[in-house]
N, C-alpha and C positions, 0 to 999 in steps of 0.2 A: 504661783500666780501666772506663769506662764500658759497655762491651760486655760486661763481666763481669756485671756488678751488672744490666745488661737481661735477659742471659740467665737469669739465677738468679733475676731475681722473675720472669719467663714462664715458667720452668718449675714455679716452688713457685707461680705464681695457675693457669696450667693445670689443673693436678693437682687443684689445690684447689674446681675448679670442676667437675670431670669427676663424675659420676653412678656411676661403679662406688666410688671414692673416700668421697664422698658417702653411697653403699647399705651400704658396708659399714662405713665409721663408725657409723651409725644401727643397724644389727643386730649391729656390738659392742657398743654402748652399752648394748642390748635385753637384751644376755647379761649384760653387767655389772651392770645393773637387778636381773634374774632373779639371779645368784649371791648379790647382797647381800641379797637379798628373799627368797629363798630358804624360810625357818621361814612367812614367812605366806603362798608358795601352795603349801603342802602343806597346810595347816591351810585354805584353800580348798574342797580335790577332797576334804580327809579329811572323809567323812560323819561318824563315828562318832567325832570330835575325832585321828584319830591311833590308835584304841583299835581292835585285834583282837577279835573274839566268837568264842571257841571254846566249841563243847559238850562238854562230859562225859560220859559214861557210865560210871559206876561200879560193875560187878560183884560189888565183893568190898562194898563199904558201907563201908569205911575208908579209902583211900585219897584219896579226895578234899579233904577239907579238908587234909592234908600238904602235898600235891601243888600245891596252890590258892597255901596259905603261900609255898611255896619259891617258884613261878611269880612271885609279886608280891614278892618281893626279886630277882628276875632283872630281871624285864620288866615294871614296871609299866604297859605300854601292852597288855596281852596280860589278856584280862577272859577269866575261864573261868566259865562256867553250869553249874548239872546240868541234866539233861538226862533228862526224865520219860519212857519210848518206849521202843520199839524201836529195832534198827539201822537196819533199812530207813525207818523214820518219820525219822531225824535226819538219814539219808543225803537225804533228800526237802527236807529244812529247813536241809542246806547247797547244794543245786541253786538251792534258791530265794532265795537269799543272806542269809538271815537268820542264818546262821552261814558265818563264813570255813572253817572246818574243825572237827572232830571226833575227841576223842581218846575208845579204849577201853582201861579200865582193869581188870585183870585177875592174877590169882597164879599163880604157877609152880608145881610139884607142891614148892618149897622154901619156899613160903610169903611167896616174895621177886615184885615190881611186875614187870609186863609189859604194856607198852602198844601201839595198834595206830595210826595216826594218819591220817586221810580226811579230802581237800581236793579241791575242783575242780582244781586245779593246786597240784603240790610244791614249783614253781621257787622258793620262800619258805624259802630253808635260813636266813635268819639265827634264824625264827620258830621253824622245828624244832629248831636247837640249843639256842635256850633254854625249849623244851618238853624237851626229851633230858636237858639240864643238869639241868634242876628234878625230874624224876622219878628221875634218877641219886641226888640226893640224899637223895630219898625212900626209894630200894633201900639206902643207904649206912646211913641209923637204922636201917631196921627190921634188916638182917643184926647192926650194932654191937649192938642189944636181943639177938639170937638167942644171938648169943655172949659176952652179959652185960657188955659195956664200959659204963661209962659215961657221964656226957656231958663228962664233964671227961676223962675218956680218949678219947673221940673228939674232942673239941677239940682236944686235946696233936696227935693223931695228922695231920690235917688244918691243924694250924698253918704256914704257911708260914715256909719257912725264911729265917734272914737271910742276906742276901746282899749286901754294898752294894759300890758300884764307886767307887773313890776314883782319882782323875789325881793323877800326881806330878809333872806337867809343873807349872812356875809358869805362874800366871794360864789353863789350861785350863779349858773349859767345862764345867759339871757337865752331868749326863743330860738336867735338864730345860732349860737352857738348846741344849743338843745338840737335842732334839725342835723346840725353838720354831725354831733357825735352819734343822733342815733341811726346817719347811714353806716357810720365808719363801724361803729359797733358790730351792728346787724351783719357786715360783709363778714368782720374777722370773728362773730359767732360762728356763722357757715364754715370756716377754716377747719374749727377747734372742734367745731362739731364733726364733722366729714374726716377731719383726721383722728379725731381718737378713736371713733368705729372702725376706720381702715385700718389702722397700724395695729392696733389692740384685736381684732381678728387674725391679723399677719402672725401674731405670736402665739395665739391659741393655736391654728393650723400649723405654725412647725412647730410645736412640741408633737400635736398628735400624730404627723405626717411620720414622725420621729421615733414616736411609738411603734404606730403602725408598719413601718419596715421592721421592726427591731435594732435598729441601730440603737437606742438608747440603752439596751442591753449592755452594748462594748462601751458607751461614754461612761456610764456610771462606775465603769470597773477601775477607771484611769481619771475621771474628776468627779468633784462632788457634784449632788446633783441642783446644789443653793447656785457654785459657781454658773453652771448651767444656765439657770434662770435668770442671773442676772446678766451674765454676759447677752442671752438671750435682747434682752429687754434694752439694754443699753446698746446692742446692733441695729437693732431694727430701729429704735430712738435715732440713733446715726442715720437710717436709712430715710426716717422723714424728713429730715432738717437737710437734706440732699436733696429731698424731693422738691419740699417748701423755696429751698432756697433758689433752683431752678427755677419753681413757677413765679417768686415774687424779683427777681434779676429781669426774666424775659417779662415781665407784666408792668417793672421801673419804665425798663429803655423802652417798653413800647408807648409806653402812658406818655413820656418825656418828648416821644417824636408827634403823640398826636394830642399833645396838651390844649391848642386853644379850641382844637373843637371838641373835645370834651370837657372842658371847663365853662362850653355852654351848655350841656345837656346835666346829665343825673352827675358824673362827677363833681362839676363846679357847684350844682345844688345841694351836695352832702360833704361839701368841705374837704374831699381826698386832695386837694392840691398843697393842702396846709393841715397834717395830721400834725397832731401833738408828741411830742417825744413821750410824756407820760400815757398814754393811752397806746403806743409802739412797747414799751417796757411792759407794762402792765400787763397787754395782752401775751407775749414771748414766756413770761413766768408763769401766767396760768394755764398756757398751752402744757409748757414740760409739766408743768406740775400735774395737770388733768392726764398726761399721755402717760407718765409713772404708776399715776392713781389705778385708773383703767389696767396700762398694762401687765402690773402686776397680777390683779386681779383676773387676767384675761389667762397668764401663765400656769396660774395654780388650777386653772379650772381647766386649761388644756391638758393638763397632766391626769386629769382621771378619764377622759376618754382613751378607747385603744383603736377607733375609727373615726377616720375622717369626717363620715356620714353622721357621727354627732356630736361634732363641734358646734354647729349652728342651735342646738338642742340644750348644749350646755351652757352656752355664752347669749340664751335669748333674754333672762332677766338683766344681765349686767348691758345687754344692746336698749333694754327697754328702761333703764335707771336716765342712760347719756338721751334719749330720744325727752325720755320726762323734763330733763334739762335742759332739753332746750328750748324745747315747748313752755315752762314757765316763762326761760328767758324773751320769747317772742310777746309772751304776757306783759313780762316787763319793759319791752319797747314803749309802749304806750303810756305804765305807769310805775316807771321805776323808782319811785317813793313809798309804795306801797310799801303796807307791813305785812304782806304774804312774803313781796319779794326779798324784805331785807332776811326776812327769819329764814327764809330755804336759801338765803345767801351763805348762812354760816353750818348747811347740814353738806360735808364732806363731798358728796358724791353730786353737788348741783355745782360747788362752790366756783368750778373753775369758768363757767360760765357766767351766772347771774353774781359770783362778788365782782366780776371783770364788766360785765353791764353795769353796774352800778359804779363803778368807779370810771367808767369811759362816761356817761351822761349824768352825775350829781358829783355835788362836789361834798363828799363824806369826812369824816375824819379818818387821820390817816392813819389810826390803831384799829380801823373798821377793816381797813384793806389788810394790812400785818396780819392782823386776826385771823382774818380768811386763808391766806399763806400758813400761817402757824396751825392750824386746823388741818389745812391739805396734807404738811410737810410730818405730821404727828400719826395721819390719818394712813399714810403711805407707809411710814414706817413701822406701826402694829401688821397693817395690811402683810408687809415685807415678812416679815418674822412668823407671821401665822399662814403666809404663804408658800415660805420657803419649809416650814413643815412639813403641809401639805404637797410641797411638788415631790421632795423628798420620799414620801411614800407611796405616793400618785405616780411617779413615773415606773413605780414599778407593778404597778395591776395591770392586767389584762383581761380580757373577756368582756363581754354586755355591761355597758356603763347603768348604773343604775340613777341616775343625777346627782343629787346632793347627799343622798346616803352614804355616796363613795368617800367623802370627805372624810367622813369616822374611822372608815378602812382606812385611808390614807396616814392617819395620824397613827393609827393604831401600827400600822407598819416598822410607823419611822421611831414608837417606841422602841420594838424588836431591835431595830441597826445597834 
């Protein structure tokens, strides 16, 4: 057992020493920094605090102060000027950036707004629709005045209607808890996602890298080649939960120092301030469990190459099972009741994702979730046993990988032993 426990701490101290490991730690870290930090470096680059300068020009001599009103209940970050001049003068005075753009305000032969709007660049559609909105609603009084409503009649008219969406299911999540889990979801999919394709690569390439010197030559002589695999698997397992744990420690204390003004923006809107301890648990189990699933898989299939150069060749259907996974699961954001998504919740190789969607945003029975674990943990262990056969014979071919034909060879080897 000793040869166990050597191989799994030189593989998790390797890794953990290697410089891409390392680079790329430290430039997730950067981004995790950057997400949480976020409100104070746009309030950096923003000269003008955040604030748009639009000029005005106002033709008719009444529209502007409406138009001004409505703007600053849209968009309080949107400052509109009048604007004393000509066209070509203002056209001159957004060239030279003292105006972001330039709206011209104008009457129809119906006596109703008509605006023209000039910018160095338009790509800024959030800024034009609620320039569009605000003067919409300018055109909206003045026609209601035309046709003598009043304001209590256009209020009634512009009242929005009640609508409310009530669950008959017991204990079902109302709307706004529905909102908060399917941001919280959605971020820790990306995690489980991103991380079973990296770490489950990581073990394909050092088997073959393993190969490919021949060093596997001298381990095989001194341990078996199961222990191998799983020491393997169980290293580099250490090595993400190292990683994880780094990026979600520095992503806590950063969140923690810049809580209130992210609690205005997209975190306070998707509920991260107040996660559920069950949907923390839940996702943790279907991580390890999706990273064993994979990386087994990723193990036995590194072991029949004897070049690096086709690892990526060997491990592209098992990259494109985790990519299918998640892509239904992004399916399921929007309709996670669906009965595509419960059924590809219970087929092994989606599971660790879409049963974890579905248990982070509906509220299931709780032998639905079991289920999904007891599948995984069933699903791993046949996997285990038909893949420790296969590395078993696998680690010992060399030459031109032929892809999945080699697998036959490989068994047929580990008869021989």
């Amino acid at each position: 057992m000793n040869s166990f426990w050597i191989i799994l701490f030189h593989t998790y101290i390797n890794k953990l020493k290697t410089k891409s490991f390392i680079i790329t730690t430290l430039l997730t870290v950067l981004i995790v920094l950057a997400l949480t930090n976020l409100n104070n470096i746009i309030d950096i680059f923003d000269k003008d605090g955040g604030k748009e300068n639009i000029a005005v020009l106002d033709e008719t001599g009444q529209l502007y102060e409406p138009f001004k009103k409505q703007v600053k209940l849209i968009n309080k970050d949107i400052k509109l000027s009048p604007f004393e001049g000509s066209v070509d003068n203002a056209e001159k005075a957004v060239e030279e950036g003292r105006y972001q753009g330039i709206v011209l305000l104008a009457m129809n032969e119906e006596n109703l707004p008509l605006a023209t709007y000039k910018a160095m660049s338009i790509a800024d559609s959030s800024m034009f629709t609620d320039l569009n909105t605000s003067l919409q609603q300018v055109k909206t009084m003045l026609a209601a005045s035309q046709i003598q409503l009043t304001a209590a009649q256009l209020e009634k008219l512009y009242e929005p209607v009640s609508f409310e969406k009530i669950a008959l299911e017991k204990n079902a999540k109302t709307e706004e808890e529905l909102n908060q889990a399917r941001g919280l979801v959605y971020v820790l999919l990306f995690i489980i996602y991103f991380s079973v394709i990296m770490y489950a690569n990581m073990i394909a390439m050092e088997v073959a890298t393993e190969k490919s010197s021949r060093v596997m030559e001298i381990l095989i002589s001194s341990v078996s080649p199961i222990k191998q695999m799983f020491a393997k698997i169980i290293g580099i397992g250490m090595l993400s939960l190292t990683q994880l744990a780094v990026f979600l420690s520095v992503g806590y204390f950063s969140f923690k120092q810049n809580m209130e003004s992210l609690k205005e923006g997209f975190m306070g809107v998707y509920g991260f301030g107040d996660i559920p301890f069950e949907t923390i648990l839940y996702a943790v189990i279907f991580f390890i469990l999706g990273y064993f699933l994979y990386a087994t898989l990723a193990a036995f299939l590194g072991s029949l190459v004897s070049r690096i150069e086709d690892v990526q060749q060997m491990i592209t259907p098992m990259t494109l099972l985790v990519v299918a996974g998640f892509m239904i699961a992004m399916f399921g954001l929007g309709k996670p009741d669906a009965s595509f998504i419960t059924v590809t919740s219970f087929i092994p190789f989606f599971t660790p994702m879409i049963m974890f969607l579905r248990v982070g945003m509906l509220t299931i029975p709780i032998w639905e979730a079991l289920l999904g674990i007891a599948i995984l943990v069933a699903t791993i262990t046949i996997l285990a046993i038909f893949g420790a056969r296969v590395y078993r014979g696998g680690v010992l071919m060399y030459g031109q990988s032929n892809s999945f034909k080699d697998i036959k060879k490989a068994l047929q080897l580990t008869k021989k032993e």
